[in-house]
MIBA-765520 format. One record per residue (C-alpha): residue number from 1; z, x, y. Coordinates in steps of 0.02 Angstrom, whole numbers. Layout:
- NUM/Z/X/Y
...
//
This chain:
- 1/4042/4312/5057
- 2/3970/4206/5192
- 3/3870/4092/5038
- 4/4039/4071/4975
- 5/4112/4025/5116
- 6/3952/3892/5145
- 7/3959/3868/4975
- 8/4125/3824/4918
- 9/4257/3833/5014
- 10/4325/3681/5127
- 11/4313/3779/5290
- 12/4167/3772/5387
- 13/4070/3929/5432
- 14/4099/3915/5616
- 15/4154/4027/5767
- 16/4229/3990/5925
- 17/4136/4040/6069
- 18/4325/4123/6140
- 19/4332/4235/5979
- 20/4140/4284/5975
- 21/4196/4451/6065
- 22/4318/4489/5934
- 23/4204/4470/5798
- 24/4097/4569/5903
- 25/4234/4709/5930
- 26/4267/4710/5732
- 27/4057/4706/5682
- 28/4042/4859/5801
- 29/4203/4956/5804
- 30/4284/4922/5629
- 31/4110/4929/5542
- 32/3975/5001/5586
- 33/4047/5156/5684
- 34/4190/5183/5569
- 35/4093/5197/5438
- 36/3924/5284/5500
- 37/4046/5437/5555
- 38/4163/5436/5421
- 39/4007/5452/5291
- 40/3966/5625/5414
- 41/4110/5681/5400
- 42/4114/5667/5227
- 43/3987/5780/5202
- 44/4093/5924/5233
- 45/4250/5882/5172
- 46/4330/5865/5012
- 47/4387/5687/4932
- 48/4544/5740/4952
- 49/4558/5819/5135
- 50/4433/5670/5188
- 51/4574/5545/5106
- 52/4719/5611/5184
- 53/4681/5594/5375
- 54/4692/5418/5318
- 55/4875/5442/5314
- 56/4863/5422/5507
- 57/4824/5249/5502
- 58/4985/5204/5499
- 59/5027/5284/5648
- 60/4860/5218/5744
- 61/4903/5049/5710
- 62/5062/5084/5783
- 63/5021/5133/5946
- 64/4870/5008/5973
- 65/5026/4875/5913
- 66/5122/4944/6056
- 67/4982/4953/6186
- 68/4897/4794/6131
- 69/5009/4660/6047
- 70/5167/4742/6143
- 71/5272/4769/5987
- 72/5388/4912/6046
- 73/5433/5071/5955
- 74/5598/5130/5909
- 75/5675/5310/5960
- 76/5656/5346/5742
- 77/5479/5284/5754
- 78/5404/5386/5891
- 79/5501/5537/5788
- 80/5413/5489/5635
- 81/5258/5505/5743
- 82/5274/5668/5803
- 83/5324/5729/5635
- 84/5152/5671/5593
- 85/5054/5763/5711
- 86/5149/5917/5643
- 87/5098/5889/5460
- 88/4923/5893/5507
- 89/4932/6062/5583
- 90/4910/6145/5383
- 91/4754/6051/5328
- 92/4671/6060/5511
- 93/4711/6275/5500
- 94/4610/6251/5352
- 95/4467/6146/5430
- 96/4310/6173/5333
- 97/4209/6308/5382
- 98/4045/6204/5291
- 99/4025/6102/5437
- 100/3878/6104/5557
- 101/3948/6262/5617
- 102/4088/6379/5619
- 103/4100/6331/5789
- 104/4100/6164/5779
- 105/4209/6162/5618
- 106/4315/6043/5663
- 107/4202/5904/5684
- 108/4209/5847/5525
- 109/4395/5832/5538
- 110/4391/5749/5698
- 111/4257/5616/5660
- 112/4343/5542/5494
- 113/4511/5539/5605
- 114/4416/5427/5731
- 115/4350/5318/5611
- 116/4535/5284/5569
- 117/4564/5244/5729
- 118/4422/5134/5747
- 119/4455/5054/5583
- 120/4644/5032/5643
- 121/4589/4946/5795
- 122/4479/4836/5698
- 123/4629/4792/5586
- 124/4723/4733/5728
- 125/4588/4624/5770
- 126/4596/4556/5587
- 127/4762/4538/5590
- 128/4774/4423/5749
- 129/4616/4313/5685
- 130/4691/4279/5525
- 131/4868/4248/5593
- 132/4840/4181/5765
- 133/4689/4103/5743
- 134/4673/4050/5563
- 135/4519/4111/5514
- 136/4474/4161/5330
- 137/4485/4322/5284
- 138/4328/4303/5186
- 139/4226/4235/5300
- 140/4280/4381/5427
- 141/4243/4503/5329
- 142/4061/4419/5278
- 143/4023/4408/5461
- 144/4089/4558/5533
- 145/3986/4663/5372
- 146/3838/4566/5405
- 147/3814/4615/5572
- 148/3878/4784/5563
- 149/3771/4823/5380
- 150/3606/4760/5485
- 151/3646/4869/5645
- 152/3678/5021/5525
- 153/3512/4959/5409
- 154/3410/4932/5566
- 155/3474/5120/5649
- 156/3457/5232/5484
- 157/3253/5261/5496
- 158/3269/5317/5667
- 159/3417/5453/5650
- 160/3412/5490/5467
- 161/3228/5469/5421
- 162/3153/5373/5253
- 163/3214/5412/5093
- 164/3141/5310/4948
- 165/3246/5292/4798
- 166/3192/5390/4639
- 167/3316/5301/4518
- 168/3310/5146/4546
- 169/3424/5085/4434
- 170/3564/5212/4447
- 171/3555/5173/4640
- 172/3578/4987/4599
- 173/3728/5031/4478
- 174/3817/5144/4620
- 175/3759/5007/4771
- 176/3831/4871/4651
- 177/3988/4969/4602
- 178/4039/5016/4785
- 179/3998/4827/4855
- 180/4106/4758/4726
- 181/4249/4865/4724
- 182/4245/4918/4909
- 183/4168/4778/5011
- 184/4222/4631/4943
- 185/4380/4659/4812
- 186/4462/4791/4936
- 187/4426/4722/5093
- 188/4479/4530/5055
- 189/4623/4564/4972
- 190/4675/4674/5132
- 191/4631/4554/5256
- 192/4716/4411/5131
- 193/4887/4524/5124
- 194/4886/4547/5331
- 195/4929/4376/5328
- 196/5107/4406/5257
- 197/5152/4616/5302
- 198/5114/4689/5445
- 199/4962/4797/5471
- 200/5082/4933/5509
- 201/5149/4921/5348
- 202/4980/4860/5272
- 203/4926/5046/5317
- 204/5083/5126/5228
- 205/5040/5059/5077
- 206/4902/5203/5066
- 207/4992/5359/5046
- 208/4941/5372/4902
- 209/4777/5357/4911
- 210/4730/5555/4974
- 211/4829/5593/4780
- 212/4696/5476/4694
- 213/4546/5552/4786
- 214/4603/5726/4736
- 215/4621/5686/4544
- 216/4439/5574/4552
- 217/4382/5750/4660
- 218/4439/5845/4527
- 219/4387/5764/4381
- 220/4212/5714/4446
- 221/4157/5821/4564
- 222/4247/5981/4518
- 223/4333/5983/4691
- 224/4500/6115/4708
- 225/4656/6070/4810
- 226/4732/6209/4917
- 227/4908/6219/4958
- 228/4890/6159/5138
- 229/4848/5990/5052
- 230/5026/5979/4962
- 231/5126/6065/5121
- 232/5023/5922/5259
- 233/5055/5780/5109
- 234/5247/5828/5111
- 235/5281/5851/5292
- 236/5174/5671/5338
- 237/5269/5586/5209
- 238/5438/5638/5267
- 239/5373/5543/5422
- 240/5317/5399/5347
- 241/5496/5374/5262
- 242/5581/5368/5464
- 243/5441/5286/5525
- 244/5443/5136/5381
- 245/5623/5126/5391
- 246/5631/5012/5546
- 247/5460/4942/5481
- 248/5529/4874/5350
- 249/5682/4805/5447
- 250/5553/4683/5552
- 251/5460/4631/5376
- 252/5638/4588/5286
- 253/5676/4473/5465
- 254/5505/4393/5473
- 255/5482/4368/5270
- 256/5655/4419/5166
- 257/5568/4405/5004
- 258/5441/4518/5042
- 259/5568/4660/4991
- 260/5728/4714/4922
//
């Protein structure tokens, strides 16, 4: 991303010394953290559990709107967030017990919901470079995976050991498939859409996305939903519905053909 940026587009590849702690804040935070102890958490989860503390994003961004950028909540807003507290009382009852240990069963739970803090966070950050600032989205995202790839690359033989790869080109095929897809299609066009919705609203958008990990779950990896899935899913999207409804107010007064 940063060669295309060098490369071909008409913006130089350049930082100002005043933003160098933001990048910074988005390398450490949005990257390399959020995704070193999602991955953990991961371990123990299913696709579909693992997906749906994502639905808290919304929520996270929220509040670090309201602390950070002072955007203030309304009275149907803060309900919508307490609602969503509740819905995750089902799927954390059924924490895995495949964790570390029973004992510290939770901690599977708890790290993949602070990566979506730490990944909301970092989306603010986005947000106010792209808007406020005018950076490109692609040349954010080139920088801030850069650095936070190499930190990860240059930690991994220290905590996790060496592990040479025995298929060489199945590896390639999976690296390939999840850079594509992930890093660079996924990632741009979120950072390219910030600059027209909110990132409130930006994290809305992906409900859905718990549903899609439990059918690829299911049809992959032979993974089984329980019923606290459906019953959390319900209950957090009956608080997504009050919480988007003033949401969507501020989008339809800042951009009226964003929505009907």
């Amino acid at each position: 991303m940063m060669a295309y940026q060098y490369l071909f587009s008409k913006e130089r590849l350049y930082v100002k010394k005043e933003h160098l702690w933001m990048f910074a804040q988005i390398s450490f935070v949005g990257i390399y953290l959020t995704y070193i102890i999602r991955f953990w958490g991961l371990l123990y989860l299913s696709s579909a559990n693992g997906m749906f503390m994502f639905n808290l994003a919304p929520f996270a961004t929220a509040l670090f709107s309201y602390f950070l950028l002072n955007e203030r909540m309304t009275n149907k807003q803060w309900l919508g967030l307490a609602i969503a507290f509740v819905g995750f009382i089902p799927i954390m009852k059924n924490a895995s017990l495949t964790g570390p240990s029973a004992s510290l069963s939770y901690l599977p739970e708890m790290a993949v919901l602070a990566s979506v803090i730490t990944q909301s966070y970092a989306w603010i950050l986005v947000r106010n470079l792209v808007r406020e600032t005018h950076y490109s989205p692609t040349m954010i995202n080139g920088i801030t995976m850069f650095i936070g790839g190499l930190c990860a690359f240059l930690t991994a033989p220290f905590i996790e050991g060496w592990y040479p790869v025995t298929d060489t080109m199945e590896f390639l095929k999976l690296l390939g498939f999840v850079t594509l897809i992930g890093s660079i299609l996924c990632q741009n066009l979120y950072a390219h859409l910030l600059k027209q919705y909110t990132a409130t609203f930006m994290s809305f958008a992906g409900f859905m996305s718990p549903f899609f990990a439990a059918f690829y779950g299911w049809l992959w990896l032979n993974e089984t939903t329980t019923w606290h899935f459906y019953l959390s899913s319900v209950i957090v999207f009956i608080s997504l519905v009050l919480f988007y409804n003033d949401e969507r107010k501020s989008i339809k007064q800042e951009i009226p053909e964003a929505l009907p």
